[in-house]
N, C-alpha and C positions, 0 to 999 in steps of 0.2 A: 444662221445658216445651219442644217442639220447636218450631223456628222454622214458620211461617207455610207452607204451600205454594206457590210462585209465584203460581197461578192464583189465589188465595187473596188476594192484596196487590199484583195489578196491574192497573193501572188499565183499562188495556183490557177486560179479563175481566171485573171489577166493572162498568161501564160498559156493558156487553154483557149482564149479568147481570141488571141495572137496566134496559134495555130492552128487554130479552124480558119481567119479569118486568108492564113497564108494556103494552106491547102484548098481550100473551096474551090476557087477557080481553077487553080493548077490541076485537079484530080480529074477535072477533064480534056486535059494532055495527054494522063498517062493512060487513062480508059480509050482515049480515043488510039492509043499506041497497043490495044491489045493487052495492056497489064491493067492486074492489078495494084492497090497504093503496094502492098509487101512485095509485090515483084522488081516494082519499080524502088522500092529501099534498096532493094538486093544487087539491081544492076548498080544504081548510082552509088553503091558501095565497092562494091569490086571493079568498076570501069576501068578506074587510072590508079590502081593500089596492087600491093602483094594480094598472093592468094590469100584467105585467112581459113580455119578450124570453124568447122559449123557452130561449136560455140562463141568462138568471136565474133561470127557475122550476125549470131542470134542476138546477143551483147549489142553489137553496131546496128541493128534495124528495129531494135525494142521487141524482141517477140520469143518467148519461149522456143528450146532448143528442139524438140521435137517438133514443132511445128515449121521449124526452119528445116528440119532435116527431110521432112514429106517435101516442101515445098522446093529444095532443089532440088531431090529426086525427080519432081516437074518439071523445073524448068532445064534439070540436064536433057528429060526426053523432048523438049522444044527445040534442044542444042542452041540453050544461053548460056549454059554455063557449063564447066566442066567437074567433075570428080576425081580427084587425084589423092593415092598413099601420101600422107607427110612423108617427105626420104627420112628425116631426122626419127619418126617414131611409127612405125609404119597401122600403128593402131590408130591414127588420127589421119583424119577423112579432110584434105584442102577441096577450099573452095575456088573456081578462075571462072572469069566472066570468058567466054568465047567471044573471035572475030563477030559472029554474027549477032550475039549478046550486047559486046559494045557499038556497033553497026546502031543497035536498035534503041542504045538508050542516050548515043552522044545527041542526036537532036533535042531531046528531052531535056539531059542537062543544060544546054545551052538556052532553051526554053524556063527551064528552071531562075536560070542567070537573068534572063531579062524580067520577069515575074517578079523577082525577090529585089531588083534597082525598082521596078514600078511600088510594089509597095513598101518600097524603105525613101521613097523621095521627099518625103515630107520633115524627114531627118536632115541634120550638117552631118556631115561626113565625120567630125568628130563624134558625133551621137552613135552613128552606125558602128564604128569602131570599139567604140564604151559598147555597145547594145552587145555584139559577137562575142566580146572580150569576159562579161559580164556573165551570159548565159554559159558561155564556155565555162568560167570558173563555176556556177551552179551544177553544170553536165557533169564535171570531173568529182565533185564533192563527194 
């Protein structure tokens, strides 16, 4: 039997493979909600959390910080989200999802929630467990 193909048993690839295979579908939720996938990181970041610093949220949604910082500028003038002085440093810029922000993205995450049971059901629950635990310890590395 011939060995494995690279692409086939590396981690990156499977990993990439595994999230296109989880977004594909889903991204036409969030299109059909009027966002985009980077809007919709942004809401389902800030929904049920403290405010964070445009760098944190850039950090939390994988996207350069100037690109995050155009893009609430948008989405403050859509009123999804809000602009606030840090109190602590007033040179630093929080970020807060608005009533009307979270309004518009709790359907999604809930949608989200049943997407990610559909394609995790082929797993034991101990697997799902190991699988969240596993990537989470790669995320923090």
């Amino acid at each position: 039997m011939p060995a494995p193909r690279f692409v086939e048993d590396y981690l990156g690839y499977l990993l990439g493979q595994a999230n296109h295979a989880l977004y594909k579908e889903f991204d036409a939720h969030v299109r059909a909600a009027g966002l985009s996938s980077i809007e919709w990181r942004v809401l389902a970041t800030l929904h049920d959390g403290e405010p964070l610093t445009v760098s944190q949220l850039a950090h939390e949604v994988l996207a350069k910080q100037p690109t995050v910082t155009k893009l609430v500028q948008r989405m403050g003038e859509q009123g999804w989200v809000s602009l606030q002085a840090d109190p602590s440093d007033q040179r630093r810029t929080l970020v807060v999802a608005t009533p009307a922000g979270k309004r518009l993205v709790r359907p999604l995450v809930e949608k989200a929630r049943t997407h990610e049971t559909a394609m995790l059901r082929t797993l034991a629950a101990s697997e799902k467990v190991a699988l969240k635990k596993l990537l989470g310890k790669l995320a923090r590395r």
